[in-house]
Structure formats: structure tokens, C-alpha cells
BATI-52820 format. One record per residue: residue in three letters; x, y, z of N, C-alpha, C in turn. Coordinates in steps of 0.02 Angstrom, whole numbers, plus 32768, in hexadecimal, padded with zeros to 4 digits. Layout:
<recs>
AlaXYZXYZXYZ...
</recs>
This chain:
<recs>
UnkC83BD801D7E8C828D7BCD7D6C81AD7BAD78BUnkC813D782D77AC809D775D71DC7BAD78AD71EUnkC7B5D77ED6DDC76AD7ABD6DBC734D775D6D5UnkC6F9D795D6FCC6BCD765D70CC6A1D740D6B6UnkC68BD6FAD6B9C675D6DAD696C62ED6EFD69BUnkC623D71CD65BC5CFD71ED646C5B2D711D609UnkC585D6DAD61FC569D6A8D5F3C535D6D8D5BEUnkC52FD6D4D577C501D6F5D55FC4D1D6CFD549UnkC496D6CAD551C464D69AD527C463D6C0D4CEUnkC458D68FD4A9C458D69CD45CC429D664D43CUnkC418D677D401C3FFD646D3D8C437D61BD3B4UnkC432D5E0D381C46AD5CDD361C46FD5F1D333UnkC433D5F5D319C454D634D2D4C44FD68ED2DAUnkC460D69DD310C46AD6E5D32FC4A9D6E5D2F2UnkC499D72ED2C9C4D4D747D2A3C511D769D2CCUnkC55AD760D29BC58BD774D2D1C57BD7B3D2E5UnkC568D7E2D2BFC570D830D2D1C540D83BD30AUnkC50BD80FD326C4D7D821D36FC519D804D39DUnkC521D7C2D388C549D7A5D3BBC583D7C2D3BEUnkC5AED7F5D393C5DCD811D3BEC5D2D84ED3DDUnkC595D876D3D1C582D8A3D406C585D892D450UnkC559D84ED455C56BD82BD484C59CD835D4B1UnkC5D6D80CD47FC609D7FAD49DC62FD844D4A3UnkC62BD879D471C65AD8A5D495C62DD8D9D4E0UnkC600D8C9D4ECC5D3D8F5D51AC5DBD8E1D550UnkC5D8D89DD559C606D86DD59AC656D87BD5A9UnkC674D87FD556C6B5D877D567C6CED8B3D58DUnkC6A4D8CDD562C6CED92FD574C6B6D93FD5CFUnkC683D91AD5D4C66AD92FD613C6A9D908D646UnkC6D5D8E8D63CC702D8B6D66AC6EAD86BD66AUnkC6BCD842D64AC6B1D811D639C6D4D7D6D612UnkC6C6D796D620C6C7D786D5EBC6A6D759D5D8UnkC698D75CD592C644D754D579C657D6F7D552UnkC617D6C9D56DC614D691D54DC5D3D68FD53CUnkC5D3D672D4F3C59DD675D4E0C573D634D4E5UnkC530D625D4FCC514D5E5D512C4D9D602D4D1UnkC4C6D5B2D4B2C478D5A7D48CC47AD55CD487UnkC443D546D474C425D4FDD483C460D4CDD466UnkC493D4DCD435C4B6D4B1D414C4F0D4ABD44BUnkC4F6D4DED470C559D4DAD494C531D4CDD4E5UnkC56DD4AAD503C557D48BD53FC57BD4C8D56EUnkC542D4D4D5A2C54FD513D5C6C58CD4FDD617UnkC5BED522D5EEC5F9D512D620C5E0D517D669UnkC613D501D698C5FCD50CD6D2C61FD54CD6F5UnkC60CD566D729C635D5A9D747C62DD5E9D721UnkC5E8D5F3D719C5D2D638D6F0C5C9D65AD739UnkC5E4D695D71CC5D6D6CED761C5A5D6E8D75EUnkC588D6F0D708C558D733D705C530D71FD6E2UnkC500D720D6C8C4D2D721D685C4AFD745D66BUnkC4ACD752D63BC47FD784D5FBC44CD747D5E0UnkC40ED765D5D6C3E3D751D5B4C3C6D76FD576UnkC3FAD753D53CC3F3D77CD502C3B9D786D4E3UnkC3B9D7BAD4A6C375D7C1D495C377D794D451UnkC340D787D432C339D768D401C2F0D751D3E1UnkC2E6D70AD3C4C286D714D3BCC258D6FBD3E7UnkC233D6F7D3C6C1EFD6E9D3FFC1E0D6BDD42AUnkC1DCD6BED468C1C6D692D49AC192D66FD49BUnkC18FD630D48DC15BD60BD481C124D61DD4B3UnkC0F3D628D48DC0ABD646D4A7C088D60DD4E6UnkC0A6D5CFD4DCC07FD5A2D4FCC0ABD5ABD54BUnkC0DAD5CBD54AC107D5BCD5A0C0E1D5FFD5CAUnkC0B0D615D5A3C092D646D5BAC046D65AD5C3UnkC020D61DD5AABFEED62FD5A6BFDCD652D567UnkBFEAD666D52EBFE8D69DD4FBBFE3D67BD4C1UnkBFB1D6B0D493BF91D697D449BFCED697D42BUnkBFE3D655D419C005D62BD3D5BFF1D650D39CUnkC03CD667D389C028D6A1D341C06BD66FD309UnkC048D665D2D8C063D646D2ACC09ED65ED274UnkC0A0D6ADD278C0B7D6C2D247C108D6E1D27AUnkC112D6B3D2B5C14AD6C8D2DEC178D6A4D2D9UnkC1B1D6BAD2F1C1FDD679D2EFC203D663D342UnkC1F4D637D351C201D62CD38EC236D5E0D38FUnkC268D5DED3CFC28AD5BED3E6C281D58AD41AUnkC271D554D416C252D51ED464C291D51DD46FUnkC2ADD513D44FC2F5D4FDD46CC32ED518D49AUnkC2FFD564D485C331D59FD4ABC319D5A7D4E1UnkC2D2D5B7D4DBC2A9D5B1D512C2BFD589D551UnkC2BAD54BD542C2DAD522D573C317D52AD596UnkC355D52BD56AC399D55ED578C37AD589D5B0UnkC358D5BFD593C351D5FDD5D9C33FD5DFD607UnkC2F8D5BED5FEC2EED5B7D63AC30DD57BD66AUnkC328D557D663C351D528D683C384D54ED695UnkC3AFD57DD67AC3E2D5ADD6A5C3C8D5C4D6CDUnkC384D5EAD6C9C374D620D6FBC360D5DED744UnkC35AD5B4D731C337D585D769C369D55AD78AUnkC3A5D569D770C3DDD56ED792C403D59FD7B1UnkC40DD5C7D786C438D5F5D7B3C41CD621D7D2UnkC3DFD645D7D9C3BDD66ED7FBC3BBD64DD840UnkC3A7D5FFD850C3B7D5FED893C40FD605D8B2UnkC42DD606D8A0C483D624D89FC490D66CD89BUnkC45ED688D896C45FD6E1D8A0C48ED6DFD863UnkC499D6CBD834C4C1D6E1D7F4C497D728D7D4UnkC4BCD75ED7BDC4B4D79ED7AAC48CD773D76FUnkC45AD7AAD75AC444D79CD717C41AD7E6D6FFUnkC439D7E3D6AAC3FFD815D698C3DFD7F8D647UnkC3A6D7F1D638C392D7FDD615C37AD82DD5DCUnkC37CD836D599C386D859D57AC340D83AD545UnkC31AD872D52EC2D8D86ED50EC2D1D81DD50CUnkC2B9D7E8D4D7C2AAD7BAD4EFC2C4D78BD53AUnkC2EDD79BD552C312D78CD58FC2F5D7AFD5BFUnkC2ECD7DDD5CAC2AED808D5F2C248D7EAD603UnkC253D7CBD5C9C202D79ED5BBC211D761D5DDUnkC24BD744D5D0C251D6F8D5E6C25BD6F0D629UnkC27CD714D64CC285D743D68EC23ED73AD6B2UnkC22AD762D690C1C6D764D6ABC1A1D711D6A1UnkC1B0D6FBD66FC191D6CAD66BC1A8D688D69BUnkC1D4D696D69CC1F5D657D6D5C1E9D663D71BUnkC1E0D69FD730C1B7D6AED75BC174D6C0D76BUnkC14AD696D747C0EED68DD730C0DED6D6D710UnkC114D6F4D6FAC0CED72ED6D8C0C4D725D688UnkC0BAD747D66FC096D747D614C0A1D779D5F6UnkC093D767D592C0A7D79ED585C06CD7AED54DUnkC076D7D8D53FC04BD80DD4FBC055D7D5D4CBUnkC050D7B4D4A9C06FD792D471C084D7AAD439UnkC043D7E9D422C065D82FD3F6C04CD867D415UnkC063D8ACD428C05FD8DBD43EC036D902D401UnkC034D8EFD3CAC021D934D384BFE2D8FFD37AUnkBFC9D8B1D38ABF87D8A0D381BF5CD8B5D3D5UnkBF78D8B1D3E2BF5FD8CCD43DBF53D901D446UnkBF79D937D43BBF78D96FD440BF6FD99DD3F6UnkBF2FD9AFD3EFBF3CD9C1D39CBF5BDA35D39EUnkBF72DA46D3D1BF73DA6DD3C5BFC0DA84D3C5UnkBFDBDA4CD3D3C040DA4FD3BDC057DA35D3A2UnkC072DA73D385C098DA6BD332C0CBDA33D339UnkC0CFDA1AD304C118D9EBD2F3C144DA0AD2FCUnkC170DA07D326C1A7DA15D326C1D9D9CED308UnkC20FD9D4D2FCC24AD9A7D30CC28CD9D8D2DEUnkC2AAD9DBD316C2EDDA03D315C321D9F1D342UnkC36AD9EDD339C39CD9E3D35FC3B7DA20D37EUnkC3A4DA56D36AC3ADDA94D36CC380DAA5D3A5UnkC39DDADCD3E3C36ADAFAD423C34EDB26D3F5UnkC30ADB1AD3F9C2C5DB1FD3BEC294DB35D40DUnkC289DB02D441C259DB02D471C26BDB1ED4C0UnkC23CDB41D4CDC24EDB63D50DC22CDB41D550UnkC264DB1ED575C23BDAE4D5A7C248DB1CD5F2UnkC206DB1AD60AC21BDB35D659C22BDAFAD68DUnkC262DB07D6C2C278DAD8D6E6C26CDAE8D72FUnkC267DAC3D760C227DABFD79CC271DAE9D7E1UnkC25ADB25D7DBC292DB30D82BC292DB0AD85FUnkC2BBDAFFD861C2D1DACBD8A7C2E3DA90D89CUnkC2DDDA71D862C2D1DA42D832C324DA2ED836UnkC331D9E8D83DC38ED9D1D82CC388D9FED7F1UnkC354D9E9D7BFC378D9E1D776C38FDA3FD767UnkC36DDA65D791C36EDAAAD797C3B8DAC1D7A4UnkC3C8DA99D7E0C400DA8DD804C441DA97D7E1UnkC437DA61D7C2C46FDA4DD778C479DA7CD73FUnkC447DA98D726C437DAAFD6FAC453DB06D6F2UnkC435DB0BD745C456DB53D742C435DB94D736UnkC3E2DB6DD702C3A7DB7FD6EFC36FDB81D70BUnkC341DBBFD6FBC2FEDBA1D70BC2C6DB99D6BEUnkC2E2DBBFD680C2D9DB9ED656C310DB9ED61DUnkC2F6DB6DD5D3C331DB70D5A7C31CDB5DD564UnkC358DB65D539C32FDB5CD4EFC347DB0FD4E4UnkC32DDADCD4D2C325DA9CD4BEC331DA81D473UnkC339DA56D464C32BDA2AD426C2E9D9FCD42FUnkC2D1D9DBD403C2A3D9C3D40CC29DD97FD3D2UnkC29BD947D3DCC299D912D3AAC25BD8E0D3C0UnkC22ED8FED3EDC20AD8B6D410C1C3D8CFD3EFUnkC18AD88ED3F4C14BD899D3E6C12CD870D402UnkC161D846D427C131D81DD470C142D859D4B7UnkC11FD84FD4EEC12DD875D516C10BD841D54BUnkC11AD86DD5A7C10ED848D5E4C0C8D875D5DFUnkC0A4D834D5ECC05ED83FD617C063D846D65AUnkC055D7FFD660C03CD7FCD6C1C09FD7DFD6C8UnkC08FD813D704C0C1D7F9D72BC0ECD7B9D75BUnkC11FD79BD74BC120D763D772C135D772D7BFUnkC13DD73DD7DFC15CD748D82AC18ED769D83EUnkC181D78ED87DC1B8D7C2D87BC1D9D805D854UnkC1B3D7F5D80BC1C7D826D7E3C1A3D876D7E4UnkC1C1D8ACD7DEC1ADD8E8D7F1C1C9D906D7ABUnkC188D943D790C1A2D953D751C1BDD9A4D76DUnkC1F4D9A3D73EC211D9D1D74CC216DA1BD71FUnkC1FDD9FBD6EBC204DA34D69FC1C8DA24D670UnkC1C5DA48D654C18CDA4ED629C193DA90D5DDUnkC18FDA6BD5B6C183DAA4D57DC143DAD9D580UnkC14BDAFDD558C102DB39D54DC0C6DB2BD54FUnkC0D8DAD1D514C086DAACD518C07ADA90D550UnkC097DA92D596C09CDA5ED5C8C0A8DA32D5E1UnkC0CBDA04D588C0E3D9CBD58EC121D9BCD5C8UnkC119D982D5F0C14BD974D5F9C17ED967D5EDUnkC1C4D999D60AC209D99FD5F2C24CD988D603UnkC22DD97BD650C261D965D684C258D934D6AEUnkC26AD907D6CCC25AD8E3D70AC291D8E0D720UnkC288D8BDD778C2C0D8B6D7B6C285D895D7DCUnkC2B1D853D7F2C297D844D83AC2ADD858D86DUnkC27FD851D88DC297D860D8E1C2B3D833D918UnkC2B1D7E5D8F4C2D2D7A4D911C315D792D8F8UnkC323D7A1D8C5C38AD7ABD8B9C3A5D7F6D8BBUnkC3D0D7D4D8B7C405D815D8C2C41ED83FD880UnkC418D823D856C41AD83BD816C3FBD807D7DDUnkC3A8D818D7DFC386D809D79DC363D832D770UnkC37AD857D731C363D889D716C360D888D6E2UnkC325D8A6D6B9C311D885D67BC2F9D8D2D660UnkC314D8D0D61EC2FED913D5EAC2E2D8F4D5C0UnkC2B1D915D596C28CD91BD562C2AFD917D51BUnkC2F6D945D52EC31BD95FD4FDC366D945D4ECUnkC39DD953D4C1C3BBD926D4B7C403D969D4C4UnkC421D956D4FDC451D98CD512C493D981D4FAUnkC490D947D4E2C4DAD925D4C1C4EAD943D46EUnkC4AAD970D457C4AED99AD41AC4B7D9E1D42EUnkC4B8D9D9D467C4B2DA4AD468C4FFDA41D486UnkC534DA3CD474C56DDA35D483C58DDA87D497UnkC57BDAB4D494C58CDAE6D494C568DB10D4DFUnkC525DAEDD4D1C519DAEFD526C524DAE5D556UnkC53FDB1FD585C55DDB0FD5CBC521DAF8D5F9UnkC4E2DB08D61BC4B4DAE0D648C497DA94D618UnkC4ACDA92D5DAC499DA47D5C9C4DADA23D5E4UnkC503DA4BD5C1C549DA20D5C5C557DA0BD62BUnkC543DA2DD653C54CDA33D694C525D9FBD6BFUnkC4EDD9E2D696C4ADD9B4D68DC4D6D979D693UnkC506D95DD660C520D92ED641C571D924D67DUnkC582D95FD675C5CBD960D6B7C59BD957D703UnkC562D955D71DC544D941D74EC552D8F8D740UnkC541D8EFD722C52CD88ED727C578D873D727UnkC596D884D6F3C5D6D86DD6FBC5FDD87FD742UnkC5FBD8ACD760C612D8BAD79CC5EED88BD7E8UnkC5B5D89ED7DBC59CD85FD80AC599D7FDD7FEUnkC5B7D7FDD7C5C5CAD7B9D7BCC61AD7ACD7C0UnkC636D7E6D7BBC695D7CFD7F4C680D7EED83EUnkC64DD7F9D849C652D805D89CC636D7C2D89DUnkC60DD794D881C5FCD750D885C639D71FD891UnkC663D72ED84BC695D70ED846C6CFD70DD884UnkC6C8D757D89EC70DD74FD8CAC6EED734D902UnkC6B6D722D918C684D701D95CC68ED6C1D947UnkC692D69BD907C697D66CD90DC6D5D646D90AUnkC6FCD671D8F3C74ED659D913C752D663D959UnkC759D67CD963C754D694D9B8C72FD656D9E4UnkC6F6D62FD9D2C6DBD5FDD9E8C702D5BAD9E6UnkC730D5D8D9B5C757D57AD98EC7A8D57DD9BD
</recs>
């Protein structure tokens, strides 16, 4: 069959070189990648979705101290969450990717750190695109499943993180400091959310295997829903 339509969330001014990681991490996986943000109207007949990473999630959809010196998006915000509040009841595959992993949680009532380095004063700054961080991943766990792993070396670009957990959601990974790394619910069939940004470790086979999951369970979507028509 032609290859599954997977929607990527983006900002409008996402530079080309994130957005074609993107697009080749989908593509290469058997995808094919459309890119959705608040300006382009989100086609209809997406098989799959990614919840890209990008800036800060407005503190207020969460309960969380309003920090002034952040870039945040309402506009995107909204984007996510109006997809997820669609297609999640449609069992549509989805994974989220560091801020896409938060929004994930948040749309399902949980919260986040607003900064991890004012919260927590005893971890270092990191920010690297480079596997810099060593996350352990939960046996038995899908995301374990996929992965191939029970732990792995990471990139790291975030300084918001998941607090409390939303509905259904089960954490699955965790870095050294404890932070949360991973999530999966236990009410779809494929909802999974990293910390980390797997569309840069291109050379990684259990990231890269992460990314050929979702795409694969969104043409087993696709061929169910021809099959229905």
C-alpha cells in the first residue's frame, strides 16, 4: 500500500534543518510526513501523529508558575491539543517527542516542572543534541518493547519536565536524576511520549525502531480503514 500519512506538529517558525530531521525520520521509517502548525489547515486522513518538540507550554494549561523569560506558543498549544482530542478517541498511533511528551500529559490532567534547574537545584544544565544522558527504561514496558532496551544514551534539550501524572498515563523511563523520560498509556494502543528527541540520533537503531513502530502501526490503521470502506 502507499505510505501512511503522518501528521507532524511544528511551530511556524521551526527552522528547515529540525524540520527536515523530521521529515527524513518519518520518511526513512516508510512514512509519509505532513507537516501541521497553527498557520496550515490540518488535512483530513492522517494515519499517524507526532507531537513535535519545540517551546514552552503555557504554564497556565497546567496549573504552573508563569515564567517570563520563556517562548511559549497558545497557538500551538491549541493545535496539540485539539488533535489529541480528536484522534486519540480513533485509536490513531501517536508519539510524542520532548515537548510533545508534556502536552501528552497535560491533555490528560497531569503537570509539569515548569523549570527542572529552578526546582531541582542539584541538576546540571544540560542541553545537547548529542546522547549526553543515560535514561533507564521500565521492563515490560511497550516502550521497552520497541526499543529493544532496558537502558540508553539520550540527547537532551528540555528544562520543563512531567510532574504529576495524567490519566492512564504510566511512566516508563527515567534519567539518573529521576526525571521523567518516558510515558505510555494503558487506554490506546499506541500512545508514547519521550523526553528526548529521536529524530536527531539518526544513526540509532532502538531510536530509529521507536519511530518505524509508529509508522508501522499507523498503515496497520490505514489498511483497517480501507478494508471498512
Amino acid at each position: 500500500m502507499t505510505r501512511p500519512r503522518i501528521g507532524i506538529t511544528t511551530s511556524d517558525h521551526k527552522s528547515r534543518l529540525a524540520w527536515l530531521c523530521d521529515w527524513l525520520a518519518v520518511w526513512r521509517a516508510g512514512g509519509k510526513p505532513i507537516r501541521l502548525s497553527p498557520s496550515r489547515p490540518v488535512p483530513e486522513g492522517l494515519d499517524g501523529l507526532v507531537v513535535g518538540g519545540g517551546d514552552d507550554i503555557g504554564a497556565q494549561l497546567y496549573g504552573g508558575e508563569v515564567q517570563l523569560d520563556v517562548r511559549v506558543d497558545p497557538q500551538r498549544d491549541r493545535l496539540e491539543l485539539d488533535l489529541l482530542e480528536r484522534m486519540l478517541p480513533s485509536d490513531c498511533p501517536v508519539l510524542g517527542i520532548c515537548r510533545g511528551a508534556q502536552i501528552i500529559n497535560v491533555h490528560l490532567g497531569g503537570s509539569l516542572y515548569s523549570d527542572i534547574y529552578t526546582t531541582f537545584e542539584h541538576i546540571k544544565k544540560r542541553r545537547t543534541v548529542l546522547p549526553r544522558k543515560t535514561v533507564d527504561v521500565v521492563e515490560g514496558s511497550y516502550l521497552h518493547e520497541l526499543l529493544g532496551v532496558s537502558w540508553c544514551q539520550v540527547n537532551s534539550l528540555h528544562h520543563q519536565a512531567i510532574d504529576r501524572t495524567g490519566e492512564t498515563i504510566d511512566v516508563v523511563a527515567r534519567d539518573r536524576n529521576g526525571l521523567v523520560q518516558g510515558i505510555e498509556s494503558r487506554a490506546y494502543r499506541f500512545l508514547i511520549g519521550v523526553q528526548w528527541h529521536p529524530e536527531f540520533l539518526i544513526f540509532n537503531r532502538p531510536q530509529q525502531r521507536l519511530i518505524r513502530a509508529l509508522v508501522e502501526a499507523a498503515c496497520e490503521r490505514a489498511e483497517q480503514r480501507i478494508r471498512a470502506h
